[in-house]
C-alpha positions in Angstrom: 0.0 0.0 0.0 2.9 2.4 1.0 4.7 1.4 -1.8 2.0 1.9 -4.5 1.3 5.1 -2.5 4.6 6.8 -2.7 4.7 5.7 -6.8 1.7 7.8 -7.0 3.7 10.8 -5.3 6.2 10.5 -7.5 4.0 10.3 -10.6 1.7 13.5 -9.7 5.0 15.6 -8.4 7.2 14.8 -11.6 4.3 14.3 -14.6 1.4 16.5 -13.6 2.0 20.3 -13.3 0.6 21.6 -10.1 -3.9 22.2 -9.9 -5.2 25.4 -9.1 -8.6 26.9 -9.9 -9.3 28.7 -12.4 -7.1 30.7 -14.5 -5.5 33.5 -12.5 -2.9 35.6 -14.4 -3.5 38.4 -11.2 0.2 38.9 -9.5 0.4 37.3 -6.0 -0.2 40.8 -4.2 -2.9 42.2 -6.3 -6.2 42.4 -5.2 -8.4 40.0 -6.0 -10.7 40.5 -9.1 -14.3 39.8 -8.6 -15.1 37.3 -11.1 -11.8 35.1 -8.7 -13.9 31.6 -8.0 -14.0 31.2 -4.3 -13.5 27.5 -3.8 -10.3 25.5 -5.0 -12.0 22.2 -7.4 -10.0 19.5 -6.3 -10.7 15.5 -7.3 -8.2 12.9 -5.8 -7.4 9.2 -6.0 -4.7 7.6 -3.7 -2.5 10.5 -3.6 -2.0 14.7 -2.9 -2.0 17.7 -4.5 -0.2 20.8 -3.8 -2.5 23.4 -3.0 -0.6 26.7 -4.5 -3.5 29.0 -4.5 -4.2 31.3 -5.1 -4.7 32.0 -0.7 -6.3 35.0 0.5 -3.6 36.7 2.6 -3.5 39.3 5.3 -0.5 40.4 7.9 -2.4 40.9 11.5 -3.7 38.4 13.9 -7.6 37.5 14.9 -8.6 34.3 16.1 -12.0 35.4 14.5 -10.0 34.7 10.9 -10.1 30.8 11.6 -14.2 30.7 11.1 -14.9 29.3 7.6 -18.2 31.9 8.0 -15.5 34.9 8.3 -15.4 36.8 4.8 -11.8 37.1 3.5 -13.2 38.9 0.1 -11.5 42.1 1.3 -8.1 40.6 1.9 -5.0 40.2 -0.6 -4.2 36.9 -2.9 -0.8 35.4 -2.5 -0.1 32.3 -5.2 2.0 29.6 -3.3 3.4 28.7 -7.0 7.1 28.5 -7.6 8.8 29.9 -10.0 10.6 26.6 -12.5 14.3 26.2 -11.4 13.6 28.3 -8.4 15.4 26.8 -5.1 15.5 27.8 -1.3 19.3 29.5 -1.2 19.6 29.0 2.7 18.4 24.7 2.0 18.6 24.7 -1.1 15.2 22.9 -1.6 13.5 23.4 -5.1 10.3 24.8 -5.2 10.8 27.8 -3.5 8.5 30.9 -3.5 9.6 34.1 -2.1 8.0 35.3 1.4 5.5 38.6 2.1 8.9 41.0 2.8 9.4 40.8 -1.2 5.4 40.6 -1.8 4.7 44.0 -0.7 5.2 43.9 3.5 8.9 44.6 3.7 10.3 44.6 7.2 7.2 43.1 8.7 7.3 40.8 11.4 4.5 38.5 13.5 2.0 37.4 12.7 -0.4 37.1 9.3 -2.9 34.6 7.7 -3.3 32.0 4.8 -6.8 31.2 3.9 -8.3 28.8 1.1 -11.6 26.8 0.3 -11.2 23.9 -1.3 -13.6 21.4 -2.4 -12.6 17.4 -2.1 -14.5 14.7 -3.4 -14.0 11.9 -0.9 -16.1 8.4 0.4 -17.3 7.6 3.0 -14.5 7.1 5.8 -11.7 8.0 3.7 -8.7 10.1 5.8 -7.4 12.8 4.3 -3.9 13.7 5.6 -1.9 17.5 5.1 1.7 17.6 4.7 2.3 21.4 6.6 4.5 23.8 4.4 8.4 22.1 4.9 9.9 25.9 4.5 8.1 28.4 6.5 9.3 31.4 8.3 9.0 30.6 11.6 6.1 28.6 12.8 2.7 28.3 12.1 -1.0 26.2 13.4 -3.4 25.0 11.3 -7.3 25.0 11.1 -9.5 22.9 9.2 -13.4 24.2 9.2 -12.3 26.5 12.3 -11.2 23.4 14.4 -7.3 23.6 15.3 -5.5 20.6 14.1 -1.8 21.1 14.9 0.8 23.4 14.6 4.6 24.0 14.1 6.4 25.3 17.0 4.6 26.4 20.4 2.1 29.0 20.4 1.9 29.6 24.6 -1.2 31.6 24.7 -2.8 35.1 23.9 -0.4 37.9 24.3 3.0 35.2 24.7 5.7 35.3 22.0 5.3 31.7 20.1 8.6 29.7 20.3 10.0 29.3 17.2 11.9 26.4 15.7 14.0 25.7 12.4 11.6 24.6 9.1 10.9 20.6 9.5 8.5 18.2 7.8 5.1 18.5 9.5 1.7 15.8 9.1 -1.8 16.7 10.2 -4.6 14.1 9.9 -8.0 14.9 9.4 -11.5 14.0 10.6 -12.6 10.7 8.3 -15.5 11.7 5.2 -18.9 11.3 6.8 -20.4 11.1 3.4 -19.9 10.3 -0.1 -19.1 12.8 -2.5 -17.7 16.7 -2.9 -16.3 17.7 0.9 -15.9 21.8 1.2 -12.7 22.5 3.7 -11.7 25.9 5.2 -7.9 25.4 5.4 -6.1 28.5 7.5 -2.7 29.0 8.2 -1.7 31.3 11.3 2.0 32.1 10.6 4.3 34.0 12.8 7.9 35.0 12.1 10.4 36.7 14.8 12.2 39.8 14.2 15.4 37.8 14.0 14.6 36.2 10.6 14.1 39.4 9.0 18.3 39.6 9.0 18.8 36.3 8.2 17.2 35.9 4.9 17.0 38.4 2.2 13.4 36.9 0.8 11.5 36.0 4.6 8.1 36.0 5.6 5.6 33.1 6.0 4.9 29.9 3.5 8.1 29.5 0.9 5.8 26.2 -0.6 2.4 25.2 -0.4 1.1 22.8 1.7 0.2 19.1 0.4 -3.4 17.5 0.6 -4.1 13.9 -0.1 -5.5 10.4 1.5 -3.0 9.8 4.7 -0.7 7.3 3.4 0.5 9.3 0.4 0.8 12.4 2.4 2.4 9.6 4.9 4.7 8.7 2.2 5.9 12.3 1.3 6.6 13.3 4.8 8.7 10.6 5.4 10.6 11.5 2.0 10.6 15.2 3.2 12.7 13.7 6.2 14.8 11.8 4.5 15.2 14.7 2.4 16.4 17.1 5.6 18.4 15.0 7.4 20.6 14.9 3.7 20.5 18.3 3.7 22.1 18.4 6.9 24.3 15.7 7.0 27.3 17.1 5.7 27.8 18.8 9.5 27.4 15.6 10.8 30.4 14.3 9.2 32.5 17.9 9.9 31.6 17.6 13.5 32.9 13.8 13.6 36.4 15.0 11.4 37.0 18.1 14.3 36.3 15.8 17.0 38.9 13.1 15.7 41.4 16.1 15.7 40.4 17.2 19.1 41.2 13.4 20.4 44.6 13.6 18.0 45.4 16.8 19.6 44.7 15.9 23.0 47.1 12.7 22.1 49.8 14.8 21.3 49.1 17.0 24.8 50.2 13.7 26.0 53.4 13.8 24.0 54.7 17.1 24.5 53.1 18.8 27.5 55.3 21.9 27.2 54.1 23.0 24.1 50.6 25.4 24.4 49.1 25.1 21.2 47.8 21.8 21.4 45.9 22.4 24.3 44.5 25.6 22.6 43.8 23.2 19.3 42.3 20.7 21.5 39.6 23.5 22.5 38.8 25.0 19.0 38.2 21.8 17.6 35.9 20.4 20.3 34.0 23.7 19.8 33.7 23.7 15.8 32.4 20.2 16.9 30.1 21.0 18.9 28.8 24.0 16.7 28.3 21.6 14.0 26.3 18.8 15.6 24.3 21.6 17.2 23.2 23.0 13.8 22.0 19.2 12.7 20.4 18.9 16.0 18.4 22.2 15.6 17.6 20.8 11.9 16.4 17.5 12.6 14.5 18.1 15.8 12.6 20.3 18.2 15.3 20.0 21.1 15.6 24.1 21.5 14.4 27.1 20.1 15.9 29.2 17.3 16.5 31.7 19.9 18.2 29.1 22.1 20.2 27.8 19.7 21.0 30.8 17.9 22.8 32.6 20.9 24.8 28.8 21.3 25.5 28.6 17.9 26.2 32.1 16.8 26.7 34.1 19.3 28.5 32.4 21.5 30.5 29.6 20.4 31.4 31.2 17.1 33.3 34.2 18.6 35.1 31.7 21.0 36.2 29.5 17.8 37.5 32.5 16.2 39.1 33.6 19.2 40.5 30.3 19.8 41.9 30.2 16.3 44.1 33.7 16.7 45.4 32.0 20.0 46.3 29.0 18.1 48.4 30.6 15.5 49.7 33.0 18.2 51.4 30.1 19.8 51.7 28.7 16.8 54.4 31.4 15.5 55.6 31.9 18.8 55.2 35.4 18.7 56.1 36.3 22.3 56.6 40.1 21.2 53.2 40.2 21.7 52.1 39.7 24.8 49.1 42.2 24.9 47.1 40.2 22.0 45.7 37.3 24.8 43.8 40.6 26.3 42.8 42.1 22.9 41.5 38.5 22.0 39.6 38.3 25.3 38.0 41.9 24.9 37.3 41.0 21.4 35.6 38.0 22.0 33.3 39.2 24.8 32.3 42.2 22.9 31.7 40.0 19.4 29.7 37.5 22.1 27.3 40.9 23.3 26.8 42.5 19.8 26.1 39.7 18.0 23.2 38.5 21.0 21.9 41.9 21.2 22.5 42.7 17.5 20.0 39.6 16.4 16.8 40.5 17.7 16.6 37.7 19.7 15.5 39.5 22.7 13.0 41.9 21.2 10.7 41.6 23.9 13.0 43.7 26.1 15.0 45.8 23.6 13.5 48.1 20.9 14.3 47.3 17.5 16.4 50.9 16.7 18.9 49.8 19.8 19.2 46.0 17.9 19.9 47.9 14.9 23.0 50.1 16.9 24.2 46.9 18.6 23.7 44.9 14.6 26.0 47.5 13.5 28.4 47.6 16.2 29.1 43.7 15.9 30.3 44.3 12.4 32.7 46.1 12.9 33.9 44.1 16.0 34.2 41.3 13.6 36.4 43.3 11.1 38.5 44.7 14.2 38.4 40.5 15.3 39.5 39.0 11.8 42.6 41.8 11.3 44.6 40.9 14.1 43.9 37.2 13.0 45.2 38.0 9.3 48.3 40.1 10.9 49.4 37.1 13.2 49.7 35.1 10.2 51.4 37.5 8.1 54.1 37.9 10.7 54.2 34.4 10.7 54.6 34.2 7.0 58.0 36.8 7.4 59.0 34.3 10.3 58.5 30.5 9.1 58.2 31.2 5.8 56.2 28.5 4.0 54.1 27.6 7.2 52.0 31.2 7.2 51.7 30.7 3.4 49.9 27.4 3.8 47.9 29.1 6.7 47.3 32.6 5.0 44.4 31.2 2.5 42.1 29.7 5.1 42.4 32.4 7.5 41.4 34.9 4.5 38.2 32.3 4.6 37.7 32.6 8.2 37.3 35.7 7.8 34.8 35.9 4.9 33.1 33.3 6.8 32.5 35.8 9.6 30.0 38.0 7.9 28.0 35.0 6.3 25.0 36.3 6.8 25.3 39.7 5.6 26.4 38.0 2.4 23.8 35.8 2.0 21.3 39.0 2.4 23.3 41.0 -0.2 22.6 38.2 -2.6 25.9 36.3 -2.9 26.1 32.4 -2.6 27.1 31.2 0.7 25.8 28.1 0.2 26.1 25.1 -2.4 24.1 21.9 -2.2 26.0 18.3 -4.2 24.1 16.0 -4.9 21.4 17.8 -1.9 23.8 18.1 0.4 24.3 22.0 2.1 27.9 22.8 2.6 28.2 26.4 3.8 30.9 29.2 3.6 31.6 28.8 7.2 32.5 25.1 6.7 34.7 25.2 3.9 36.9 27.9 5.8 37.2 25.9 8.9 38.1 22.6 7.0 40.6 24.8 4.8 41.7 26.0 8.3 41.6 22.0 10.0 43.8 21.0 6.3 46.4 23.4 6.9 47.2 22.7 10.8 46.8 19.1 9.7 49.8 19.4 7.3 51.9 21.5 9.8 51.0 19.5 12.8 52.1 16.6 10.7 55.3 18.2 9.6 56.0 19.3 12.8 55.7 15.5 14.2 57.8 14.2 11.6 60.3 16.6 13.1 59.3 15.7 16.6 60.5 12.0 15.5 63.7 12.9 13.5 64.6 14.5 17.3 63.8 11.4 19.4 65.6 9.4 16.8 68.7 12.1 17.4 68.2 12.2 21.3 68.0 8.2 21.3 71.1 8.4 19.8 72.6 10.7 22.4 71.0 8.5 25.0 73.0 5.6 23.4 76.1 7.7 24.1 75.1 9.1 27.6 75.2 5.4 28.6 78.6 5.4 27.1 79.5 8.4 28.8 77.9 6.8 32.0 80.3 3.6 31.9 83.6 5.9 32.2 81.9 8.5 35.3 81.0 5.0 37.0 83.2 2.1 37.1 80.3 -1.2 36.2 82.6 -3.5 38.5 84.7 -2.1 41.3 88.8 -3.6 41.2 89.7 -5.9 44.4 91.7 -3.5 46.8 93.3 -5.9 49.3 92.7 -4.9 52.5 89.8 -2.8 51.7 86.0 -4.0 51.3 84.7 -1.7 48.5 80.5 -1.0 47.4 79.1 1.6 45.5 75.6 2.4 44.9 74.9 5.1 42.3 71.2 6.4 41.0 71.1 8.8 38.3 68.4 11.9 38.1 68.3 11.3 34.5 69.5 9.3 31.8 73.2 10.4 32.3 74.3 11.9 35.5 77.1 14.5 36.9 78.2 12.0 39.8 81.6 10.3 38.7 84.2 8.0 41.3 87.4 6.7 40.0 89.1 4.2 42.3 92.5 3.7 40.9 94.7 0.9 42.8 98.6 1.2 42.7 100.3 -2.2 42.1 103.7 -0.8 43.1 103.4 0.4 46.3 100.0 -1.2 47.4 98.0 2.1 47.9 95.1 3.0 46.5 93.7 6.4 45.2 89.6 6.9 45.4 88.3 10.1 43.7 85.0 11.0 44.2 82.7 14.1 42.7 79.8 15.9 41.5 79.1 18.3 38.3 76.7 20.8 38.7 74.0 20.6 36.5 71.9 17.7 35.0 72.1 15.6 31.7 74.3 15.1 29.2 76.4 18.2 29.6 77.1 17.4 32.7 78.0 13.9 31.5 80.4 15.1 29.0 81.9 17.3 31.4 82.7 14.4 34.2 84.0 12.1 31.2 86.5 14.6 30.9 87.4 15.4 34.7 87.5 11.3 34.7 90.5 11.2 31.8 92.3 14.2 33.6 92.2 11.7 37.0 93.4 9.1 35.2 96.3 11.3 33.3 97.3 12.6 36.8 97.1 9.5 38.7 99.9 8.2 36.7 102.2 10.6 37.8 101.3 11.9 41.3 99.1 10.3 44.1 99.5 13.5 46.0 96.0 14.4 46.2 96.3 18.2 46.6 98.2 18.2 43.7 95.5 16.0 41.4 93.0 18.5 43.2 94.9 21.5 41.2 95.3 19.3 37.9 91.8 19.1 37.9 91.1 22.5 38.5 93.3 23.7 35.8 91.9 21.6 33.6 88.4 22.2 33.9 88.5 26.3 33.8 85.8 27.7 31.4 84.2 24.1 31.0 81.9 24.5 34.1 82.3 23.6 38.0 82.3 20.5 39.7 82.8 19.5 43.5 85.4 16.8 44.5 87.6 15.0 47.1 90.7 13.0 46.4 92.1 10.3 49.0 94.6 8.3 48.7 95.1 5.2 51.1 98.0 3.5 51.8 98.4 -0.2 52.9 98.7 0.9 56.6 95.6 2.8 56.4 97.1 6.4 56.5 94.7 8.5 54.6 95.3 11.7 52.4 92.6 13.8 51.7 91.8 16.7 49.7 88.7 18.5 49.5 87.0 21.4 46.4 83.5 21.8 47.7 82.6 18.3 48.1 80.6 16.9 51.4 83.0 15.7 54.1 83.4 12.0 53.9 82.0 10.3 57.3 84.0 7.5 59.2 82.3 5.3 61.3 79.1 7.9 61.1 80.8 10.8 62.2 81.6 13.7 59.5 85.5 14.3 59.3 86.3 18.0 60.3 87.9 18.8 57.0 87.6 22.7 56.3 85.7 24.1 53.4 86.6 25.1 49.7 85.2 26.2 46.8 84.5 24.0 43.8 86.4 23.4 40.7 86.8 25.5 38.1 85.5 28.5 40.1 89.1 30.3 40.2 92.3 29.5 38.4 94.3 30.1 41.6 92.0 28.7 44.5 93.2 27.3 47.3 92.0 23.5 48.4 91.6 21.8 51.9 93.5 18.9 53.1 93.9 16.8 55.5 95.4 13.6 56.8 93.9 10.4 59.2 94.3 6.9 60.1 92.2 4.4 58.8 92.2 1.6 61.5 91.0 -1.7 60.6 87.3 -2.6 61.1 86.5 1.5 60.6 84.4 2.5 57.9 83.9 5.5 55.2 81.3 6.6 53.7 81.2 9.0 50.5 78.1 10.6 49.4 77.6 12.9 47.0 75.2 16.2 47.3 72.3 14.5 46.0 71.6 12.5 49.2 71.2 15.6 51.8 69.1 17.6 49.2 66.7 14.6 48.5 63.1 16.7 49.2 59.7 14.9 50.5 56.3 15.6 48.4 55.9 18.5 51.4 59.1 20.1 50.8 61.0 18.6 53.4 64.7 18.0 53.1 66.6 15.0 53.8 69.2 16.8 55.3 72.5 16.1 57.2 70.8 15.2 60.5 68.7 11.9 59.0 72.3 11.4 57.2 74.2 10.9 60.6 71.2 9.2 62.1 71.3 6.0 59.3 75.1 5.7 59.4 74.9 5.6 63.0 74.0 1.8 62.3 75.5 -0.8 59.7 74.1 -0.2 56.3 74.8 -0.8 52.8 75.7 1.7 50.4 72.9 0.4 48.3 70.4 0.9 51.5 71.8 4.5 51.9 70.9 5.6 48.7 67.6 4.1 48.5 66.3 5.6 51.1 66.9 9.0 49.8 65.5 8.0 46.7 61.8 6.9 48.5 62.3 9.9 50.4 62.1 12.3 47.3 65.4 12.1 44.8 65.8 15.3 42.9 69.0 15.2 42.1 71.7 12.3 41.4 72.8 10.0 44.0 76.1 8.2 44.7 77.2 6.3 47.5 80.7 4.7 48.3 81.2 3.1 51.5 85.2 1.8 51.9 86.3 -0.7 54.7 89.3 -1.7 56.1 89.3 -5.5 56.7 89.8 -6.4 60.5 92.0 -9.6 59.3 94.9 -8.7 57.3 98.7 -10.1 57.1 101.3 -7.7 56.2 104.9 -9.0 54.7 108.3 -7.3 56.1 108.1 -4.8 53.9 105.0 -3.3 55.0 102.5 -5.0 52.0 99.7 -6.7 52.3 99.8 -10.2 51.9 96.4 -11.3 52.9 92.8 -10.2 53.7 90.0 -12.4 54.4 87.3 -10.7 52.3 
């Protein structure tokens, strides 16, 4: 039945031209000549007919006006005809006739009444169906014989504003026949439009295409076409909002990658909105969810001025142009000001503000617009003289943006804003942003195939840091007889400042232990103690004197940064020699050595070390740390410090122990531990050498 139904549709819409009464050559606003035949002849089968008119028409409002007894001889004729080829340019919906602002009621808005008598030839319980008008400015009821059957939008009550929505497909089912034969219908049409679609369409006011009258399953079968038929209008923001929302969740992936770096957090936000501005324009198409004045101030008037705000922060990070820091305000003013104009400046509140104080506030928000897009178009010519090809890409879909901001006053002017493939509505606005979306696509891309030519680059430097990190820190300690040797050492980073050498001396038995610190972090720092390590290594060949390795060092490291140390050297009977630039005092047995302070190395070409000599007895212990141990800091702030130091050696632990306690404690800084026994059980030849230890 449906089937057959909608071929019939199809048939009477595409072979038969559309049935009025009789000839009427009259133009739509001319009065209406008295010979005009007052009922509309109309036979049907199983379908619908347009019913084009000619309608009697008047601008007003009377409830009176819905009484088929009410005489409407007096009243103008409007033809519901279209003109061929002619199209909706805002839906781009064939069909289309013009509304009463072109007909001869320019700047009128509220309300105003289609009437018509028609005359149906029906059986006995046959339902007659009307399709409502599918392009009407803003909302409408209707009445059949003076009985209300439905309406379009919400009509509150006497003296309350009707709430409007956007055009949708509409069905109203009539009474059955009670009799057999010719059926005389008063059909009336109470349309009100808002102030607010005056400025949004250059041809408004009431019914752009007639309403449809037929037996309830074609009428059935067209509404459901006329559905299909807007959500394919619409759909094409559908699938824009589902692209910015994939580049939101890319851009909030690479938030994850590189934290430091602004502007994906800013492109994060501008997507999500265009996102949400799109979906919000299919969901005010394709239902009844809010009102067009609702939806207007989301749409337009306040997420658009954040997008385009949004988009001059983007390429302000972008270009990195920290020369100007005063354009975050200016953007911020600009926005809130574009935000108020463009609210005020719609008529959307004309129950509160008269219509010459919209008009200031309409004119005022153009010009904040052109104020908004310059500093927009500037960023990325400055950015064009600083990165070169990267503002070139950028500069056409900004130009776009821009153009895209005065939409509306286009579309009034006449100019296409909108094109329709294939029945699909792609707009101005759209095409700028996905020009705008194409172009950060390209350089976010370019800039992560950078991103990954550095990681490879820094993965390489990692590969040498732990080459670098193998001389600063010997991987196996050498067996020291009479000494019981352990090390512990934690890095901040991949490649630490912390070195020890411990460089035995077969000759004479003794041993030299060199200990130290770089300041600062990384591989710098690295590169530095590698270097400090071969001048220990150079020296220790030819002096064991530590004060006089201590000024080697020094020498060697002027210009090329500073770096704390202590040099001992221990001989077979445990005498100890110690020099000290800046370096914590080594602790024996848990108490800290009174050796005197210095400064660092390569502080002063001249400077002056401490020194200092002790017995190592057998059984006693020493301890090295380095600086990264005391100034371990809790999550409250709280430093390890020199006290909890003393209290933990004050006990036998391990090196390893030592330093992992100021790591759980809060490490911030590299840590290095050496702890150096004397064995208890050792044999000594004649000549003063060990011969034997037990460890």
């Amino acid at each position: 039945m449906i089937r057959s139904a909608l071929l019939s549709v199809l048939l009477v819409l595409f072979l038969s031209p559309p049935i009025h009464g009789q000839k009427n050559t009259a133009p739509a606003s001319a009065p209406a000549p008295a010979a005009l035949p007052s009922v509309m002849q109309i036979s049907l089968g199983h379908s619908l007919i347009p019913i084009t008119g000619p309608w009697r028409f008047s601008v007003g409002d009377d409830p009176g006006w819905a009484d088929p007894d009410f005489s409407d001889v007096a009243w103008e004729t409007m033809d519901l005809t279209p003109k061929s080829g002619s199209f909706d340019p805002m839906t781009g919906w064939s069909g289309y006739v013009p509304g009463w602002t072109v007909l001869g009621h320019p700047d009128y808005w509220g309300y105003a009444w289609y009437r018509i008598r028609v005359q149906v030839n029906v059986h006995r319980g046959e339902v007659l169906a009307l399709a409502g008008p599918v392009d009407v400015d803003d909302v409408y009821q209707l009445y059949v014989n003076g009985t209300l059957l439905g309406s379009f939008g919400s009509f509150p009550g006497h003296g309350q504003t009707p709430v409007a929505y956007y055009s949708q497909p509409m069905m109203f089912r009539l009474p059955p026949a009670q009799t057999d034969g010719p059926e005389d219908l008063l059909i009336a049409l109470r349309v009100w439009m808002a102030p607010s679609t005056l400025e949004a369409s250059p041809q408004a006011g009431g019914l752009h295409n007639p309403p449809l009258l037929g037996d309830i399953n074609s009428v059935a079968a067209i509404y459901d076409l006329a559905r299909l038929r807007l959500i394919r209008t619409y759909v094409f923001g559908l699938v824009v909002a589902g692209l910015f929302l994939l580049l939101a969740i890319m851009s909030a992936s690479l938030v994850l990658f590189d934290r430091e770096d602004p502007v994906y957090r800013w492109l994060v936000a501008v997507f999500l909105l265009t996102a949400v501005q799109s979906s919000g324009v299919c969901l005010a198409s394709w239902t009844q969810v809010g009102s067009i004045t609702v939806l207007s101030l989301l749409i337009n008037d306040i997420l658009q001025p954040l997008i385009l705000g949004g988009w001059v922060m983007v390429w302000w990070v972008w270009f990195r142009l920290r020369e100007l820091p005063w354009l975050p305000r200016v953007v911020g003013i600009l926005t809130l000001l574009y935000i108020l104009t463009n609210a005020f400046g719609e008529d959307l509140f004309f129950t509160f503000i008269p219509h010459p104080v919209t008009s200031l506030f309409r004119t005022a928000s153009v010009g904040i617009r052109i104020l908004f897009v310059l500093p927009l178009i500037f960023i990325v010519m400055v950015g064009v003289g600083k990165e070169g090809w990267e503002g070139l890409l950028a500069l056409p879909a900004v130009l776009l943006v821009g153009l895209a901001q005065f939409q509306t006053e286009l579309a009034v002017m006449g100019f296409h804003v909108y094109w329709f493939p294939f029945g699909v509505r792609i707009g101005l606005d759209q095409i700028s942003y996905l020009t705008l979306a194409i172009a950060i696509f390209v350089l976010l891309l370019r800039r992560l195939l950078h991103s990954m030519k550095v990681q490879r680059e820094l993965e390489s430097d990692v590969q040498s840091a732990h080459e670098v990190q193998k001389v600063l820190i010997p991987a196996t300690l050498p067996q020291v007889p009479g000494l019981i040797l352990e090390s512990e050492y934690i890095p901040a980073r991949e490649v630490g400042g912390d070195f020890f050498q411990i460089l035995p001396d077969l000759k004479d038995g003794s041993v030299l232990i060199v200990a130290g610190d770089v300041t600062g972090h990384g591989l710098r720092s690295g590169m530095v103690g590698a270097l400090l390590v071969g001048a220990i290594r150079s020296e220790g060949i030819y002096s064991r004197d530590p004060l006089t390795i201590l000024k080697a060092l020094n020498l060697r490291l002027a210009g090329q940064g500073q770096a704390t140390c202590i040099v001992m050297n221990i001989t077979p009977d445990g005498t100890c020699s110690l020099a000290n630039a800046g370096h914590i005092p080594p602790y024996v047995n848990g108490r800290e050595l009174p050796v005197e302070g210095s400064v660092p190395l390569g502080m002063f070409p001249n400077a002056e070390f401490s020194s200092m000599q002790f017995l190592l007895k057998p059984g006693d212990r020493l301890i090295l740390l380095s600086d990264g141990v005391a100034e371990a800091r809790s999550e409250s702030g709280e430093l390890f410090g020199f006290d909890r130091i003393h209290q933990i050696l004050t006990k036998p632990i391990s090196a390893k122990d030592i330093a992992n306690t100021a790591k759980v404690f809060g490490q911030e800084d590299d840590i290095s531990v050496l702890s150096i026994v004397r064995d208890k059980y050792i044999m000594f030849t004649k000549s003063g050498r060990i011969l034997s230890s037990m460890h």
